[in-house]
C-alpha positions as CSV (number, residue, x, y, z in Angstrom):
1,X,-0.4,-8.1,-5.9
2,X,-1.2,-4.7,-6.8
3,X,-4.4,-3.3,-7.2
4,X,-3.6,-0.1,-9.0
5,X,-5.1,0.6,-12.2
6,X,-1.6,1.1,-14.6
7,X,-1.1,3.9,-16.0
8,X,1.1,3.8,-19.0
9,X,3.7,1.4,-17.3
10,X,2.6,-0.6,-14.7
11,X,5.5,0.0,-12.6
12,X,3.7,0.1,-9.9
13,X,4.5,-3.9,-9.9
14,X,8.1,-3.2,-10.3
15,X,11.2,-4.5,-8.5
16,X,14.7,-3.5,-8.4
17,X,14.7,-7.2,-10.9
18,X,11.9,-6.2,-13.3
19,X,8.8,-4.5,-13.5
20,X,6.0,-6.4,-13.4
21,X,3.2,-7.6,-11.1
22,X,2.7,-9.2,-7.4
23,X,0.6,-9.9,-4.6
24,X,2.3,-11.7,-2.0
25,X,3.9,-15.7,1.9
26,X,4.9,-17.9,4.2
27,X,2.9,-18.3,7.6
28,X,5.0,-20.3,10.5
29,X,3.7,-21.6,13.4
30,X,4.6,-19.6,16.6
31,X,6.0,-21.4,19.2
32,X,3.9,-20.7,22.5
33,X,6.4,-18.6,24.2
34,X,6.6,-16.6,21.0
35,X,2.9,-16.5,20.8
36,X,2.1,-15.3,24.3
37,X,5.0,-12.4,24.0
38,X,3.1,-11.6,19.9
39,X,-0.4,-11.4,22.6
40,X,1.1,-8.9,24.8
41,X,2.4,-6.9,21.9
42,X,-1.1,-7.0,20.6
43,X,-2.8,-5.4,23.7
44,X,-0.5,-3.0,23.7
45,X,-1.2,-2.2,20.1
46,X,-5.0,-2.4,20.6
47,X,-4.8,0.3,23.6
48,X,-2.4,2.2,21.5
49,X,-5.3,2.4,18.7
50,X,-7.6,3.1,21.3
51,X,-5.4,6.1,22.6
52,X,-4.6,7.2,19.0
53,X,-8.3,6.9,18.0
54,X,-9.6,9.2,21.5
55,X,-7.1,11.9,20.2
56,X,-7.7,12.1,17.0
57,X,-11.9,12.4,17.8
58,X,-11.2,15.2,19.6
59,X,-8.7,17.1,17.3
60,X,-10.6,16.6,13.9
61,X,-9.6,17.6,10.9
62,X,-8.7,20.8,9.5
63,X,-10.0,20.7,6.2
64,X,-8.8,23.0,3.6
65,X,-8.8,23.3,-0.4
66,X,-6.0,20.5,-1.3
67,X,-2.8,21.6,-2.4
68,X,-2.1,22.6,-6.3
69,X,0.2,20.1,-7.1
70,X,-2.1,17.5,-5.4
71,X,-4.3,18.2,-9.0
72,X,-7.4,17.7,-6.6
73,X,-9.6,20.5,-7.2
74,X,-12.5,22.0,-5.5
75,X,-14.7,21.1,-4.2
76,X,-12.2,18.1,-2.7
77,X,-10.8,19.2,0.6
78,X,-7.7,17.6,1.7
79,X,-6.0,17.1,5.2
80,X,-4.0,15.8,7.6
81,X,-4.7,12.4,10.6
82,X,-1.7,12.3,12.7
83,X,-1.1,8.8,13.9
84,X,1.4,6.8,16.0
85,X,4.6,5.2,13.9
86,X,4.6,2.1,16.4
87,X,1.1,1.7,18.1
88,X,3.0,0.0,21.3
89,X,4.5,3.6,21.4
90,X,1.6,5.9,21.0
91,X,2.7,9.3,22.6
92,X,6.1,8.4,20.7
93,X,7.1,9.2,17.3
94,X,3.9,10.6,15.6
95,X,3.3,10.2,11.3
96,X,1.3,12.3,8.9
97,X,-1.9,10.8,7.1
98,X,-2.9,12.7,4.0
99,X,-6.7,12.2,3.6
100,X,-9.1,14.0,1.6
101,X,-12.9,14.2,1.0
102,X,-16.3,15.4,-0.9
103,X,-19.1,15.7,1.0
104,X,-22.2,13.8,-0.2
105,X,-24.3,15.2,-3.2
106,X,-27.8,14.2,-1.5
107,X,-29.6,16.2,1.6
108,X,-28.7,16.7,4.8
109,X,-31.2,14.2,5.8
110,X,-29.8,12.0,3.0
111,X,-26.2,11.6,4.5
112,X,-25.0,8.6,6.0
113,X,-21.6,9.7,7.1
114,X,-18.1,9.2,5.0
115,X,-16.9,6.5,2.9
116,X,-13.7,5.3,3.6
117,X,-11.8,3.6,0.3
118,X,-8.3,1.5,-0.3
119,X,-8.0,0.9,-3.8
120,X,-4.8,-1.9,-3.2
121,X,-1.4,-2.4,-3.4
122,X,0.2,-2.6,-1.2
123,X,1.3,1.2,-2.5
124,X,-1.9,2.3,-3.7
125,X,-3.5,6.4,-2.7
126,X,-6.7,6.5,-2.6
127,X,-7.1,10.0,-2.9
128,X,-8.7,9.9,-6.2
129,X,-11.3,8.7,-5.0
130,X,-13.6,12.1,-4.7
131,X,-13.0,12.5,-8.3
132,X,-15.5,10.1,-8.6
133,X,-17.9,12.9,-7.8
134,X,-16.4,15.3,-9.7
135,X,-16.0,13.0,-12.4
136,X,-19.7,12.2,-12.4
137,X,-19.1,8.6,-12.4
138,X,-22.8,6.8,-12.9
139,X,-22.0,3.8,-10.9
140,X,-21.6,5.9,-8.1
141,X,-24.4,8.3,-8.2
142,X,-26.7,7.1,-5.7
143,X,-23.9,6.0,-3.1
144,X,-22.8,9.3,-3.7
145,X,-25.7,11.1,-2.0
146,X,-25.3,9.2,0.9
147,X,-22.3,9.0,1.9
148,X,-19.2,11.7,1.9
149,X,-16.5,9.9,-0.4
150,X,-12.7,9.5,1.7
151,X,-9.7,8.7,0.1
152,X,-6.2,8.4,2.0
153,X,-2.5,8.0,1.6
154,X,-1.9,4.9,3.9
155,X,1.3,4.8,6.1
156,X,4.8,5.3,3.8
157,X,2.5,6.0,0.7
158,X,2.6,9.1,-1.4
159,X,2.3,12.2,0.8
160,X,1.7,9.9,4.3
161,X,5.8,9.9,5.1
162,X,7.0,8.3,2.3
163,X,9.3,5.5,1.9
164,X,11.9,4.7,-0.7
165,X,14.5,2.0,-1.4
166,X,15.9,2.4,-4.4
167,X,17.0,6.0,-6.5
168,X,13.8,6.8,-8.4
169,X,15.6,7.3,-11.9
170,X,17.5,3.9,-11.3
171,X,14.3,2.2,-10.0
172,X,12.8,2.9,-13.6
173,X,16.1,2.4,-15.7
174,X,15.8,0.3,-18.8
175,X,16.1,-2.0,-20.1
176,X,16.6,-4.6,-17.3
177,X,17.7,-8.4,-18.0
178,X,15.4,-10.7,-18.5
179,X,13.1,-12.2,-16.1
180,X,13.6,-15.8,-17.1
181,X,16.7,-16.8,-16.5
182,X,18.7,-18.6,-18.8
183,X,21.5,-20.0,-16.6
184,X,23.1,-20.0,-12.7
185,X,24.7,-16.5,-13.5
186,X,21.2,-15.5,-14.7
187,X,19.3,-16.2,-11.1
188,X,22.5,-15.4,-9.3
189,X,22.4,-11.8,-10.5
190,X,18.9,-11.2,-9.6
191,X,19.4,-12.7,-6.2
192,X,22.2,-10.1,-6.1
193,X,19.8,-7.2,-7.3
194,X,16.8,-8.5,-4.8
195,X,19.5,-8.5,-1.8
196,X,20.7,-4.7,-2.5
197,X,17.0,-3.3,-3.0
198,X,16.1,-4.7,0.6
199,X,19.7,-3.3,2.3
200,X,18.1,-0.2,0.0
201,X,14.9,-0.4,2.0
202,X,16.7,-0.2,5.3
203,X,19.3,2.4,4.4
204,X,16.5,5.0,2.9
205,X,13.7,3.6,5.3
206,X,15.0,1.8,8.4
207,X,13.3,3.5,10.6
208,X,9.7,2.8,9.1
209,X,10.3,-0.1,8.1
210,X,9.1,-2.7,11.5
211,X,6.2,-0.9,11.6
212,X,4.7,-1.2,7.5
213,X,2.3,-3.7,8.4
214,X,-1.4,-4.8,7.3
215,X,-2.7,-4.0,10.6
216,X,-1.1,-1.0,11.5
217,X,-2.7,0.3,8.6
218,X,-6.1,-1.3,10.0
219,X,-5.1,0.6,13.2
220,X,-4.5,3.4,10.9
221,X,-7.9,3.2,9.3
222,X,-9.6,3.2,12.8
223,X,-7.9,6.5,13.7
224,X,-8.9,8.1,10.5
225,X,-12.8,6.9,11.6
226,X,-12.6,9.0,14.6
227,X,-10.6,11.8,13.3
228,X,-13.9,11.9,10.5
229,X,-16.3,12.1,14.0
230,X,-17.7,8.7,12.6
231,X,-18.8,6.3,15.4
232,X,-18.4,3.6,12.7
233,X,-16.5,2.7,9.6
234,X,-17.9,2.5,6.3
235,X,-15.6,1.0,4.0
236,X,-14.6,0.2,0.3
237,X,-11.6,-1.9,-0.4
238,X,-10.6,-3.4,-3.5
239,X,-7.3,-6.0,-4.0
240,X,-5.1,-5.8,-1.4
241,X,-7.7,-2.9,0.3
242,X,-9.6,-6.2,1.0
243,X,-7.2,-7.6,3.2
244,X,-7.0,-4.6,4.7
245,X,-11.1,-4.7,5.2
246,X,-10.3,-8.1,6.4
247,X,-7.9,-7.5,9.5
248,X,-9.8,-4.2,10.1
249,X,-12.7,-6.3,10.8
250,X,-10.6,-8.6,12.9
251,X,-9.1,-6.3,14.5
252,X,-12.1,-3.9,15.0
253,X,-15.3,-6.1,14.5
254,X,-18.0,-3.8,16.5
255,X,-16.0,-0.4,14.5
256,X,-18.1,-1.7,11.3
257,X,-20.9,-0.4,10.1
258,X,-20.7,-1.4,6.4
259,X,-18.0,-2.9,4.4
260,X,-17.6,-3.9,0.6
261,X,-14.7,-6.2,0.0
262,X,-13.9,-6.4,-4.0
263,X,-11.2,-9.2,-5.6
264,X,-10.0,-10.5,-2.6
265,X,-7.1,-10.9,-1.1
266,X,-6.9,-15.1,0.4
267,X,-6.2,-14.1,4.0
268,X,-5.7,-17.3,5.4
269,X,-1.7,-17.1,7.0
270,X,-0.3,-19.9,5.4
271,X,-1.1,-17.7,2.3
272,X,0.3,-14.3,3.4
273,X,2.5,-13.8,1.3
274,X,4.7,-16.3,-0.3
275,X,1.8,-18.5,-1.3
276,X,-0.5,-16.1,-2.7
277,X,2.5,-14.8,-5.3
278,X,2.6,-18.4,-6.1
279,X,-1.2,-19.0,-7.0
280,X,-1.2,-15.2,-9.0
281,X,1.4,-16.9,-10.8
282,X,-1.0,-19.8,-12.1
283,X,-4.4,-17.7,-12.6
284,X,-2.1,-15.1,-14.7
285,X,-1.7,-17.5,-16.9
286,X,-5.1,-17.8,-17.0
287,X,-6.3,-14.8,-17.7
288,X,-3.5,-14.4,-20.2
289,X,-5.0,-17.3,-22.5
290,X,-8.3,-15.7,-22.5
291,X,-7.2,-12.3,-23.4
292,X,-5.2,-13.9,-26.4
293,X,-8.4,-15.8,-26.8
294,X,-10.3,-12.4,-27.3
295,X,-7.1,-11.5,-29.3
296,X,-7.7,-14.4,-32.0
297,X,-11.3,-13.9,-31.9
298,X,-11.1,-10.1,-33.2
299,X,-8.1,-10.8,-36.0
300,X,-9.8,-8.7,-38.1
301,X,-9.2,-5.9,-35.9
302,X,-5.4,-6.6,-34.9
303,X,-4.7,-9.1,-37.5
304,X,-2.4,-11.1,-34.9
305,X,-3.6,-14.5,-35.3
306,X,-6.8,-16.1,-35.2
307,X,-6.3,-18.7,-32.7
308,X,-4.7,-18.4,-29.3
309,X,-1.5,-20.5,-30.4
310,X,-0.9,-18.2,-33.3
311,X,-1.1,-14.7,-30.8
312,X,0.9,-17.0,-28.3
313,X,4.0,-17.2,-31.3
314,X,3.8,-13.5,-32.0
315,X,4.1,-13.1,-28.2
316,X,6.8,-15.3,-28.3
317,X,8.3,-14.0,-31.2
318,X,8.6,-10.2,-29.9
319,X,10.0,-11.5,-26.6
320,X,12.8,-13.1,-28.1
321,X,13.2,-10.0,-30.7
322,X,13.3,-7.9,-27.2
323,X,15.5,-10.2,-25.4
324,X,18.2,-10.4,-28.3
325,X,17.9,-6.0,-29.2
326,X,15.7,-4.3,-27.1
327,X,13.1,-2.0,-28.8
328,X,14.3,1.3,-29.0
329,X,17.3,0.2,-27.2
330,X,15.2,0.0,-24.3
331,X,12.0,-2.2,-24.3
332,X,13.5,-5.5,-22.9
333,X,11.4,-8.6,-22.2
334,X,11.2,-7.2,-18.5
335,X,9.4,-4.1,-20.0
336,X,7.4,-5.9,-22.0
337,X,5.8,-7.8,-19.2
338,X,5.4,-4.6,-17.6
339,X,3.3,-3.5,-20.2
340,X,1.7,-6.5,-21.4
341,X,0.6,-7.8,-17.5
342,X,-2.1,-4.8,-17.8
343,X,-4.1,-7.0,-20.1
344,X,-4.5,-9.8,-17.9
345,X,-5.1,-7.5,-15.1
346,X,-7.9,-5.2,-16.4
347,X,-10.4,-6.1,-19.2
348,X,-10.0,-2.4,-19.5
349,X,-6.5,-2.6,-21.3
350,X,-7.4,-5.1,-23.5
351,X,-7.6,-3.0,-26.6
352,X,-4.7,-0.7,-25.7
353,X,-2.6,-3.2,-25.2
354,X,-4.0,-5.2,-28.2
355,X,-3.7,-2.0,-30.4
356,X,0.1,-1.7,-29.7
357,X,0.8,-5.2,-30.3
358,X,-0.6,-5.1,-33.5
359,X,1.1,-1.8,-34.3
360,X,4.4,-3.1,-33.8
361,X,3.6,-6.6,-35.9
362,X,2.8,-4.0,-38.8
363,X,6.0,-2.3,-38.8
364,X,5.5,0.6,-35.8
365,X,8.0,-0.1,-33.2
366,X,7.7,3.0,-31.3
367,X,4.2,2.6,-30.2
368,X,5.6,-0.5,-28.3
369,X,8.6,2.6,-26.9
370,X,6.1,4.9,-26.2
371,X,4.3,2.2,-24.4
372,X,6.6,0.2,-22.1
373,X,9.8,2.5,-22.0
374,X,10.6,4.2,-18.7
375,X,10.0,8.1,-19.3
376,X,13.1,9.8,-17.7
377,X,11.6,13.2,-17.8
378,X,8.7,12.3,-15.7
379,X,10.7,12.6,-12.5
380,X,7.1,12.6,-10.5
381,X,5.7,9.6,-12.4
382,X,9.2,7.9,-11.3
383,X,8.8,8.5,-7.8
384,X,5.4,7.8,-7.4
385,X,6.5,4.2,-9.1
386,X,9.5,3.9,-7.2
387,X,7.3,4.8,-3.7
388,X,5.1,2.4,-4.9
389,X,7.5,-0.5,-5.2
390,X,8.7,0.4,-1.9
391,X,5.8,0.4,0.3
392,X,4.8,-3.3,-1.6
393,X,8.0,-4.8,-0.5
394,X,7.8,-3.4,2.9
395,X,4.6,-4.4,3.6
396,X,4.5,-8.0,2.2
397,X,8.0,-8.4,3.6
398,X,7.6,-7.2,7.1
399,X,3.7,-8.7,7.4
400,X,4.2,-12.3,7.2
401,X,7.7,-15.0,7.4
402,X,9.0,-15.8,4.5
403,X,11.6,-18.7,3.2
404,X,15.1,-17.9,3.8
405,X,16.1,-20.9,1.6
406,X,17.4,-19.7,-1.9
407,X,16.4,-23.7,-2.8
408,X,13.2,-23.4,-2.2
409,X,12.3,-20.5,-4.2
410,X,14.1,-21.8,-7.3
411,X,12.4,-25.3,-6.8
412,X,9.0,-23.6,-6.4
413,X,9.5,-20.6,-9.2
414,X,11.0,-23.6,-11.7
415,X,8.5,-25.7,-11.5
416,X,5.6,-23.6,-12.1
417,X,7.1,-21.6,-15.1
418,X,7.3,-25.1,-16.5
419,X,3.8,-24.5,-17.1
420,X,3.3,-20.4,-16.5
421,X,5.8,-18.9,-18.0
422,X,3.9,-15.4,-18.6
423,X,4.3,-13.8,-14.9
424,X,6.7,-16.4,-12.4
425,X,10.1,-15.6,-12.7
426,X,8.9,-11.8,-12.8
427,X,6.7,-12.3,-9.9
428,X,9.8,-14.5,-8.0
429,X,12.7,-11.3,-8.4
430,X,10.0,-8.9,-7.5
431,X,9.5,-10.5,-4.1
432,X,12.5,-11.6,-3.3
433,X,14.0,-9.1,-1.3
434,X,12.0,-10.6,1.6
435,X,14.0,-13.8,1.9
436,X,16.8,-11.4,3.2
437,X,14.6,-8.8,4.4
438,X,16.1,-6.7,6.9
439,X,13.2,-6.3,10.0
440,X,11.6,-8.8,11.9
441,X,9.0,-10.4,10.2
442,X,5.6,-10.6,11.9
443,X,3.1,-13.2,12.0
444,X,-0.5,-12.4,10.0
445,X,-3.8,-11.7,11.5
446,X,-5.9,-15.0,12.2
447,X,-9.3,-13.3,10.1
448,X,-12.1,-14.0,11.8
449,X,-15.7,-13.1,13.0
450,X,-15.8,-11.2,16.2
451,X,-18.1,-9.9,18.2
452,X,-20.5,-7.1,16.3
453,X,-19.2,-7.8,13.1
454,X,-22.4,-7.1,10.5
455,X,-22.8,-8.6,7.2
456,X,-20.0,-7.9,5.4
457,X,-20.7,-7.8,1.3
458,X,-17.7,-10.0,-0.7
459,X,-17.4,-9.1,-4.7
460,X,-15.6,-11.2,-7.0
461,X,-14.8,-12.3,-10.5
462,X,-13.8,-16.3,-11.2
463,X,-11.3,-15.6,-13.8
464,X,-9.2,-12.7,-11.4
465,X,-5.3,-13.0,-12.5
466,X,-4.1,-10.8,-8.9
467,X,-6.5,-11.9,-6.5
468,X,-7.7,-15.8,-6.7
469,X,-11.3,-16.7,-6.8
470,X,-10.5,-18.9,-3.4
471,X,-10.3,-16.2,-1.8
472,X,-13.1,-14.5,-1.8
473,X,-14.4,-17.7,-1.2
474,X,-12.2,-18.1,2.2
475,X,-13.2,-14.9,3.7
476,X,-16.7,-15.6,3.1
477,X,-16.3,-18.6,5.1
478,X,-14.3,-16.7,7.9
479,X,-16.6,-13.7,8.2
480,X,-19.9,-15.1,9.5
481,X,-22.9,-13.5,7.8
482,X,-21.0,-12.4,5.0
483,X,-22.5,-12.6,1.5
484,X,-21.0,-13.3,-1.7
485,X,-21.9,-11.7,-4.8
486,X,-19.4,-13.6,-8.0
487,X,-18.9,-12.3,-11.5
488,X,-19.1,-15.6,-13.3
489,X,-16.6,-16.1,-16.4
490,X,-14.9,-12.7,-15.7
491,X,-11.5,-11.8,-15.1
492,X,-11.4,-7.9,-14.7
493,X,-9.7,-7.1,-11.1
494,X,-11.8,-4.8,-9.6
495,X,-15.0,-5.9,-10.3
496,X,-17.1,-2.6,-8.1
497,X,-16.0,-0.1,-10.6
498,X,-17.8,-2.0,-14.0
499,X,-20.9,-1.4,-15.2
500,X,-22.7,-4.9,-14.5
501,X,-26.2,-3.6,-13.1
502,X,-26.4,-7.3,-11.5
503,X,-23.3,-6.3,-9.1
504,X,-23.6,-2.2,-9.2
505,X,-27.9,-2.1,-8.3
506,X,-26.5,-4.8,-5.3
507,X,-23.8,-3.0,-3.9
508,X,-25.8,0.4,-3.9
509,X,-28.4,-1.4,-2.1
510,X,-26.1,-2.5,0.8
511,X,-24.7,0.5,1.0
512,X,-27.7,2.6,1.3
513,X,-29.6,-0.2,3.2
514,X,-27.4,-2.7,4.9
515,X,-29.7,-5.1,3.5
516,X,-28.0,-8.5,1.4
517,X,-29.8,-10.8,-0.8
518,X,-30.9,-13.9,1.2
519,X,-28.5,-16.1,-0.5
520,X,-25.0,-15.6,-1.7
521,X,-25.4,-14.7,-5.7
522,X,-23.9,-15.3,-9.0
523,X,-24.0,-12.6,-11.8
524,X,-23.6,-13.1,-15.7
525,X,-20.4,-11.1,-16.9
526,X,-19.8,-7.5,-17.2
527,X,-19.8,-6.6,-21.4
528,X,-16.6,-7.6,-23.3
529,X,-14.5,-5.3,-24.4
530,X,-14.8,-4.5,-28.0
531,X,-12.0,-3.8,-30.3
C-alpha cells in the first residue's frame, strides 16, 4: 500500500504489470531450529543498532543549506546519518541517509526536541516534511513550536542509496495491457513481466536487496534519533510509516517518547504482506462506491450520472473505450486505474479526478492524456516513480514469505474480482514479483508491548481503501496503553493532515502534553469535498 499523496499519476503504485496501487503477505510458521538461528540473528542486529546508534551520537550531523536541486529552501537544512547496510555487519559496508530539518518556531524554552516523520510506502521521502513550516500549514502550528520537524529518505529511497529494478523510461511506458486478464495468455504474460522486474531487482540492486527490510529501517530510525542528540524518539508515521512506528516500538520500546500512528498498517504476520493486498483489494471497492456515490450526488456539477450504477456504466464504458484504442494512443485501462485509484485513496482528489471524468464524457479527451499518460520528458518524475516502485517491491518482498504457488494467487485474485473488480488484478501483477523473489524472505516482527513503551496515540478513518480499519484496531490491541482516536464514516488515507478540529486539537495535545483522553474516541467526519 502506498501512502504517498499522487501527484499527477500515481505511479508511485506502479509495477513492471500496471500502475496502480498496493500495500502488501504471507506469514509461515518457523520451525524451531529456524527460529532459534532468526533469534541469534536478531541479537546481533540489536547490538549492531546499538553500535550504529553510539556512533552516530557522537558524530552528529553536519547540517548545511540543502542542495538546489533538492527544491528545499532555507531555512530547511539538510544532511547526511550514515548507517550500517546489514546491522549483523555494523563496521561493514556503511549507507548514506539523507535527512533534513527546521528547527521549531516557538522559544527556546518552548522546544521539545525533533519530530521524526514517515509519510508511507514503502517508497515514500519524507523530506517535505519542513515545508510544512514554511508552507505555514495551520494544522501544524502549535506542534510546530515545539518540536523541530525531521523528514528522511529511508534506506534505497530517493537520495538514501537508491535502488532500481527496472529502466525508468520503460518503468513508465504506456500504454500497458490490461490488468484483467481476459484469457491463460493474458495472466501468463504478466506472470512473465512480474518474473523479469524481480530478476530486474537483483540485477540493478542485488546487493541491497537482503537487507530492505521493515526493521532495518526501524533500526535505521533509531540511529537517526541519536545522530539528532535525542535521548528519545518522537515520531509521526502515516500508512506504511505506521508499521514502521509499529516494529520501531517493538523493536525499541523504552527509545519512545511520543508516537502518532495514522491509517494503519494490520501488523499482525499472517497479514504481512500477501493478506493485507488482499483485504486493500475489498475496502477499495469500498471506497470506490462512495466516491461514485458523491459522484451521482453532485450531477449537476459533472453531469455523469445521478446514481452510483449510472457513474459505475460511464466507468465501465471508458474502460472498455481504453481497452479497445487507448486514449491518445496511450491511456489504457492500466493507466486509467492509475489515475482513477487517487479518488478512492484521498478525498482530496475527488474533484480532480471527478472533473476529468466529466471532461472527457463531454467530448475532451486530452484532459484524461494530460491526466494519466506517462510524461517522457519528465526524466526526474520517472525516476522518482520507478525508485518508488522499487523500494515497495523490495521491501514487501524481502519482509515477510510469500506463496510460491502460481495456483493460489489466481484462485485468490479470481475470486475476489468476482466481486472487486476496481483494484485486484492490478493490485495481484503489482506484487507478484515476490512469489519468485530473488532474496531470502524474512519472517515479520511479532508487534508487541515491551518494556517502557508509553501511550502510543492510533488515528484512523473507517472507510480507509489502503490501510483497513482492523488494523488500527489490532495494533491498539497489541500496544498496551495505546489510544484510539477513529474518523467515523471517512475514507481519506491520512487522516492527521485534515482539518477535523476533533482529531487535529487531540493530536496537538498529545504531542505537546503526552496526555490521551481517558477513553479511546470517535470523531464525526472531516468536511466533504465539494465540487
Amino acid at each position: 500500500m502506498r501512502g504517498i499523496r499522487p501527484t499527477k499519476r500515481v505511479t508511485a503504485l506502479g509495477s513492471a504489470g500496471a500502475l496502480v496501487t498496493a500495500t502488501l503477505i504471507a506469514g509461515a510458521v518457523a520451525a524451531p531450529s529456524a527460529t532459534a538461528d532468526a533469534g541469534r540473528a536478531q541479537d546481533r542486529e540489536a547490538r549492531g543498532a546499538a553500535t550504529a546508534a553510539a556512533k552516530a551520537a557522537k558524530a552528529g550531523i553536519d547540517w548545511q543549506d540543502c542542495p538546489a536541486d533538492w527544491a528545499l529552501a532555507k531555512p530547511i537544512q539538510c544532511g547526511w546519518v550514515t548507517v550500517p547496510l546489514d546491522y549483523a555487519h555494523p563496521n561493514g559496508k556503511q549507507i548514506k541517509l539523507a535527512v533534513d530539518r527546521i528547527g521549531n518556531t516557538g522559544t527556546k524554552e518552548e522546544r521539545q526536541g525533533a519530530l521524526v516523520y514517515n509519510p508511507g510506502g514503502p517508497g515514500g521521502s519524507g523530506m517535505r516534511f519542513p515545508t510544512r513550516v514554511t508552507n505555514k500549514n495551520p494544522i501544524w502550528a502549535n506542534t510546530a513550536k515545539a518540536y523541530d520537524f525531521v523528514g528522511f529518505d529511508p534506506r534505497g529511497v530517493g537520495h538514501s542509496a537508491p535502488i532500481s529494478c527496472i529502466d525508468p523510461q520503460e518503468f513508465v511506458k504506456a500504454p500497458k495491457a490490461d490488468p484483467v486478464p481476459d484469457s491463460e495468455a493474458d495472466k501468463l504474460a504478466q506472470r512473465k513481466l512480474a518474473a523479469e522486474y524481480a530478476d530486474g531487482c537483483a540485477e540493478r540492486s542485488g546487493e541491497m536487496l537482503p537487507q530492505m527490510t521493515t526493521p532495518n529501517t526501524a533500526r535505521d530510525l533509531d540511529v537517526i534519533r541519536a545522530a539528532l542528540g535525542e535521548k528519545k524518539l518522537n515520531f509521526l508515521g502515516v500508512s506504511y510509516g505506521t508499521y514502521i512506528g509499529a516494529v520501531y516500538g517493538t523493536l525499541f520500546p523504552s527509545h519512545v517518547r511520543r508516537m502518532v500512528v495514522d491509517s494503519v498498517v494490520n501488523p499482525s504476520r499472517e497479514n504481512i504482506w500477501y493478506e493485507a493486498n488482499l483485504g486493500q483489494d475489498v475496502a477499495f471497492e469500498g471506497r470506490w462506491n462512495d466516491w461514485e456515490d458523491w459522484v451521482a450526488k453532485n450531477d449537476a456539477t459533472f453531469h455523469l450520472g445521478d446514481t452510483r450504477a449510472e457513474v459505475q456504466d460511464q466507468w465501465l464504458k471508458l474502460r472498455a473505450t481504453a481497452k479497445a484504442n487507448p486514449i491518445g494512443g496511450v491511456v489504457g485501462p492500466a493507466e486509467l486505474i492509475g489515475f482513477f485509484q487517487s479518488a478512492p485513496y484521498y478525498d482530496s482528489s475527488w474533484v480532480p479526478v471527478a472533473t476529468v471524468f466529466s471532461k472527457y464524457v463531454a467530448g475532451d479527451t486530452q484532459a484524461i492524456v494530460d491526466a494519466a499518460a506517462p510524461d517522457l520528458s519528465d526524466t526526474a518524475g520517472n525516476a522518482s516513480a520507478e525508485n518508488g516502485n522499487a523500494v515497495y517491491t523490495a521491501v514487501e518482498c524481502t519482509d515477510a514469505k510469500w506463496p510460491t504457488s502460481w495456483k493460489k494467487w489466481d484462485r485468490d485474485n479470481t475470486r475476489l474480482n468476482k466481486d472487486y473488480p476496481f483494484m485486484t488484478w492490478a493490485n495481484a501483477w503489482m506484487n507478484l514479483p515476490c512469489a519468485t523473489w530473488p532474496v531470502k524472505q524474512q519472517t515479520p516482527v511479532n508487534v508487541k508491548t515491551g518494556k517502557g513503551l508509553p501511550a502510543v496515540l492510533i488515528v484512523q478513518s473507517t472507510n480507509d481503501a489502503a490501510t483497513p480499519y482492523e488494523g488500527a484496531v489490532e495494533l491498539h490491541k497489541r500496544f498496551k496503553g495505546s489510544r484510539l482516536i477513529t474518523e467515523k464514516d471517512a475514507g481519506s488515507h491520512g487522516v492527521t493532515g485534515l482539518v477535523n478540529p476533533c482529531i487535529n486539537t487531540r493530536v496537538d495535545t498529545y504531542l505537546l502534553t503526552g496526555k490521551t483522553d481517558a477513553a479511546d474516541v470517535t470523531c464525526t467526519p472531516h468536511a466533504t469535498p465539494k465540487p
